[in-house]
MARKEVO-444393 format. One line per field, with one value per atom (N, C-alpha, C, O): residue number from 1; y, x, z. Coordinates in steps of 0.02 Angstrom, whole numbers, plus 50000, padded with zeros to 5 digits. Each point is the difference from the previous one (the first is absolute). Layout:
<pases>
i = NUM  ... .
yy = Y  ... .
xx = X  ... .
zz = Z  ... .
</pases>
This chain:
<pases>
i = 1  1  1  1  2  2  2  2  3  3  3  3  4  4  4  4  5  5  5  5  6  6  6  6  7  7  7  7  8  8  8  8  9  9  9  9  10  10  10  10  11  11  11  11  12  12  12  12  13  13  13  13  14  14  14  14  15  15  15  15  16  16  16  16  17  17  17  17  18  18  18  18  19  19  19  19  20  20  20  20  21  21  21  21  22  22  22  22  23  23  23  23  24  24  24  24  25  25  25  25  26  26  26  26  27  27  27  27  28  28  28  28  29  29  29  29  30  30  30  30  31  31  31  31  32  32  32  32  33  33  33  33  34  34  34  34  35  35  35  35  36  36  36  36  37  37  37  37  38  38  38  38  39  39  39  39  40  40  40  40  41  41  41  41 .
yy = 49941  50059  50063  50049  49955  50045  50008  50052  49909  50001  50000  50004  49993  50024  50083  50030  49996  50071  50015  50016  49977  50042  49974  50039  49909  49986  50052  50029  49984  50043  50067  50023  50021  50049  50009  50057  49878  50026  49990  50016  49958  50016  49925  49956  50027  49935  49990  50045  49879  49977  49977  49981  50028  49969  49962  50026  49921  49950  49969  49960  50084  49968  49958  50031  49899  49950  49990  49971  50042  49968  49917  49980  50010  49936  50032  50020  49981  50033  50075  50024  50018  50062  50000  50030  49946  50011  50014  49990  50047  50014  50061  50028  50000  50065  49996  49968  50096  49995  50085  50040  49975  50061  50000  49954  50116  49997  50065  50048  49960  50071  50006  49954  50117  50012  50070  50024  49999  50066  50033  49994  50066  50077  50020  49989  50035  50023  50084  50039  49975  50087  50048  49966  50066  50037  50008  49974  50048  50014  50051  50056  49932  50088  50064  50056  49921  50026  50045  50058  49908  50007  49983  50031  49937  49979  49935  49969  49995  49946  49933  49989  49968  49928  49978  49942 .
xx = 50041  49959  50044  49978  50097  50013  50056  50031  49978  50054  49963  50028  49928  49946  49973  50012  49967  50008  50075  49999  50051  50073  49970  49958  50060  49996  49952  50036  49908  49966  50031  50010  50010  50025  50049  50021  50014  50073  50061  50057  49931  50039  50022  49963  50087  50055  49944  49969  50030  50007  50082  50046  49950  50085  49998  49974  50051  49996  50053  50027  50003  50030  50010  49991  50028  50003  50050  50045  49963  50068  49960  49949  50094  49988  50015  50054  49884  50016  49987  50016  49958  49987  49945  49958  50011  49936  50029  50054  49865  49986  49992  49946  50100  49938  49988  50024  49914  49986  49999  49961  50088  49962  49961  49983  50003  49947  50033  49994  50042  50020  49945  49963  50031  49933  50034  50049  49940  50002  49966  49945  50117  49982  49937  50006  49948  49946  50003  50034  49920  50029  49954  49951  50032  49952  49942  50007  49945  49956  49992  50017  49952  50013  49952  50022  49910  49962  50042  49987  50065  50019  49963  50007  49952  49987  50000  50041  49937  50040  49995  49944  50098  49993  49966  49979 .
zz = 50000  50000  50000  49971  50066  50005  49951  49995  49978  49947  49925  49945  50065  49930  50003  49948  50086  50054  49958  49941  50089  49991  49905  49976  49986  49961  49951  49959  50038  49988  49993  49943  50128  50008  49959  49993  49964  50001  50054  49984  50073  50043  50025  49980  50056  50022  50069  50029  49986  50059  50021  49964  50093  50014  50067  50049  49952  50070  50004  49962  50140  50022  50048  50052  49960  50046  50035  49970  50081  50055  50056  50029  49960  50068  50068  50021  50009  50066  50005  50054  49901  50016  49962  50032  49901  49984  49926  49972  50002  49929  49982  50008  49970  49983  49922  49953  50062  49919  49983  50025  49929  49962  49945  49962  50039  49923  49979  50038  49903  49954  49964  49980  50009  49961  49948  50029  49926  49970  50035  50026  49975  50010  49942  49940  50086  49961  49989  50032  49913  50005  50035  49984  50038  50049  49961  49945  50063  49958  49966  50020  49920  49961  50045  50010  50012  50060  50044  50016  50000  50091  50030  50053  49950  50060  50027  49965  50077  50050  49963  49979  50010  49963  50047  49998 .
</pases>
């Protein structure tokens, strides 16, 4: 689910595993550009 999400976006899942300290997970996504509006995404 969440690697279809980044996938979509454009953007990396990345996963790391140690024995003994855990998993993490990021998600990179693109910088998006503000809106032409200004006002709030």
């Amino acid at each position: 689910m969440v690697r279809g999400f980044a996938d979509k976006a454009e953007g990396r899942l990345l996963v790391r595993s140690e024995v003994g300290s855990g998993t993490t997970f990021m998600v990179r996504l693109p910088q998006s550009a503000p809106p032409s509006d200004g006002g709030v995404v």
